[in-house]
C-alpha positions in Angstrom: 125.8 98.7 106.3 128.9 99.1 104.2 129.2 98.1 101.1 132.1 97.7 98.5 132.1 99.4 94.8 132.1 97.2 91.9 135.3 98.0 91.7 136.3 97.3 95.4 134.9 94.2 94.7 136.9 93.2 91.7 140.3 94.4 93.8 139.1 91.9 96.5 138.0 88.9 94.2 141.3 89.4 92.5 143.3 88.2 95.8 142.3 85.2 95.2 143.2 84.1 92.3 146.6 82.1 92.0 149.2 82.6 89.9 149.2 80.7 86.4 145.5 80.5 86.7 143.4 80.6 83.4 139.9 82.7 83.8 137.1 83.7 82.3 135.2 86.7 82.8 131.5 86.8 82.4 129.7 89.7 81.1 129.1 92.8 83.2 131.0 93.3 86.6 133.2 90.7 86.3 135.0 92.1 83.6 136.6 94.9 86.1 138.4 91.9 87.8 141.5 91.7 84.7 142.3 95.4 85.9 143.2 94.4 89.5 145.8 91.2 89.0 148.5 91.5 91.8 151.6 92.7 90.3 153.7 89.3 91.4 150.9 86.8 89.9 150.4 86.4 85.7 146.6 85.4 85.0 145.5 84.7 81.6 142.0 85.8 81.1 139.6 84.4 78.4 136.5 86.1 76.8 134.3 84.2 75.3 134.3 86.0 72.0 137.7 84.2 71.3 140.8 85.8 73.7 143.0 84.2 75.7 145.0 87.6 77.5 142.5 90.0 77.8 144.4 92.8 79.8 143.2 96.0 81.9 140.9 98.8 80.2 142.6 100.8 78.0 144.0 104.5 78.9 141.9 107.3 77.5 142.8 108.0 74.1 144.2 104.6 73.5 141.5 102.7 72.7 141.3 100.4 69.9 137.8 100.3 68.7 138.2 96.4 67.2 139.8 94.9 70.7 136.6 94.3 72.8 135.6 91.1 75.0 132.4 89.2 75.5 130.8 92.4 77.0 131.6 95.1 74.2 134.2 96.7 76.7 137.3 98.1 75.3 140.4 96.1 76.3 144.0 95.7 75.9 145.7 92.7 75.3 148.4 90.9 77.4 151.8 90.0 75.9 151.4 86.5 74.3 147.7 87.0 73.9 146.0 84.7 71.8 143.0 85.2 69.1 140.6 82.3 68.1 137.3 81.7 67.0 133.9 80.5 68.2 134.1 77.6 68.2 137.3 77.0 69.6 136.9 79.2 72.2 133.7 77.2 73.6 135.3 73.9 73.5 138.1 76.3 75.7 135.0 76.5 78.0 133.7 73.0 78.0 137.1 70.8 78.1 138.0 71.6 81.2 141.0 74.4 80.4 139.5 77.2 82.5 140.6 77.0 85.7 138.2 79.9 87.3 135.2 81.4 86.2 133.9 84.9 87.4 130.1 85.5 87.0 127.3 87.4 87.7 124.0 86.4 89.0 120.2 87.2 90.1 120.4 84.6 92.6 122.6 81.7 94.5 120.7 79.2 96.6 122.7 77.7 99.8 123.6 74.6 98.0 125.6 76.5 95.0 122.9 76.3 92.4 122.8 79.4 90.3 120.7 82.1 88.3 122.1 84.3 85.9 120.6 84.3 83.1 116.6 85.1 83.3 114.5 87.0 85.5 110.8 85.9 84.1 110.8 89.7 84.1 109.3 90.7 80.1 111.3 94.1 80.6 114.3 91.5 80.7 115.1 88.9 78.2 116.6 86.2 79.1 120.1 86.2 78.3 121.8 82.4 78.4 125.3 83.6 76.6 128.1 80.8 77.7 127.0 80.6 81.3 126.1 77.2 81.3 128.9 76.0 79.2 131.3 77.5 81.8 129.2 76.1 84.7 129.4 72.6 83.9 133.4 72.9 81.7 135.2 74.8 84.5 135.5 73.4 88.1 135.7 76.6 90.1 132.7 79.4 90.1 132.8 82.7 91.4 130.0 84.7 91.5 130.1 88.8 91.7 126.7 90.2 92.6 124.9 92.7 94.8 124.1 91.1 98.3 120.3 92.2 98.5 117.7 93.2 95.3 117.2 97.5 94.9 113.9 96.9 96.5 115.5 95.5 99.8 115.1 91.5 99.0 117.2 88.8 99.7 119.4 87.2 96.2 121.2 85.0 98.6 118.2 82.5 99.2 117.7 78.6 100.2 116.1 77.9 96.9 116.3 79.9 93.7 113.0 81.2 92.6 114.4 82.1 88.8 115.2 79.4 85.9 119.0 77.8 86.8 122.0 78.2 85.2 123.5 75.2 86.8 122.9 72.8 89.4 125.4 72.9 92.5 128.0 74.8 90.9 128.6 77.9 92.8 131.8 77.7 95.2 132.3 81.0 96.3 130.2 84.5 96.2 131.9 87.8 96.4 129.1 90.5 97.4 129.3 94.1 98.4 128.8 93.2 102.1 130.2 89.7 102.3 132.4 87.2 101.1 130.9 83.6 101.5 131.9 80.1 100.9 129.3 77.8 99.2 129.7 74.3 101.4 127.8 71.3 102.2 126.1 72.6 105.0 125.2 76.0 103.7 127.2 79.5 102.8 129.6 79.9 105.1 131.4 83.1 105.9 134.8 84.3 105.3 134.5 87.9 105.8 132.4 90.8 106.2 133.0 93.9 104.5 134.4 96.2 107.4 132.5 97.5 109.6 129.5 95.2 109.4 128.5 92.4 111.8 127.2 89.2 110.3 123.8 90.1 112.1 123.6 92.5 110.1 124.6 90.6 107.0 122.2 87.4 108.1 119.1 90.1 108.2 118.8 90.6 104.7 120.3 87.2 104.0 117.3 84.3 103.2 119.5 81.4 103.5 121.2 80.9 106.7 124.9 81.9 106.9 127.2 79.7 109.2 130.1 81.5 111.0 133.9 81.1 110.2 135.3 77.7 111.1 
């Protein structure tokens, strides 16, 4: 099958985010999405470390080495951008002023629950950093993953197996083969990535996915 890069990925997530939305960016690949913001929309991204206008990567050469975001990447910084601590920037989280958040995850079950942040792996700590304040503070999810495990299995499943992030949360994943809505029926497709058939998609898929309306 045909899968997207990370940063095909990012590109495509980007479309849909509106214009004057506020967003966080969890750790990992999500953070490539603030370098693919359409050039007619202004989106103000928040890192958890305590930035509100985190911008695109910086150009070789130009990096400052004290402007990072909640993953240690080197960033730039909108016009406007705004600096705050902790503290404030959690109750950001919690309050209701994000309007999207972007995360990663090990696994999404079919009803929109969602694990991100332990594997019961020992090679793996766990890792719970502000995902569960942004699951149950921000009233859209997006999850960025890989469709399928390296060994072959299924992360898109009709129960999560791992410890959860957050109950019912997820409305939308964004994988490298598919985009799916999370609804009450089930995931739902929107699209496939091109050149694959959702037979193909469904076959390394443990939940069920329900065609396009």
């Amino acid at each position: 099958m045909n899968s997207l890069t990370d940063q095909q990925l990012a590109a495509r997530l980007a479309l849909d985010i509106p214009d004057g939305a506020y967003v966080n960016l969890g750790i990992g690949k999500p953070t490539y999405v603030s370098s693919y913001v359409p050039s007619d929309r202004e989106v103000l991204y928040h890192s958890e470390n305590g930035i509100i206008g985190v911008g695109p990567t910086p150009a070789e050469g130009e990096e400052d080495p004290e402007m990072i975001d909640a993953s240690k990447r080197l960033i730039t910084v909108a016009p406007g951008a705004a600096f705050f601590e902790h503290a404030d920037s959690f109750a950001i989280m919690r309050g209701g002023h994000i309007d999207i958040a972007v995360l990663g995850a090990y696994q999404v079950a079919e009803n929109g629950d969602l694990a991100n942040w332990a594997t019961l792996d020992e090679k793996f700590p766990p890792a719970v950093g502000g995902a569960m304040d942004l699951v149950v503070g921000v009233p859209k999810i997006f999850v960025m993953m890989k469709h399928v495990n390296k060994d072959g299995s299924p992360k898109l499943l009709k129960r999560c197996t791992y410890p959860l992030t957050g109950l019912a949360v997820v409305n939308r994943v964004y994988t490298d083969l598919a985009v799916l809505d999370v609804t009450p029926e089930g995931f739902r497709l929107v699209e496939l990535t091109d050149g694959n058939s959702l037979d193909d998609v469904q076959a390394v898929t443990e939940a069920r996915i329900l065609p396009p309306v």
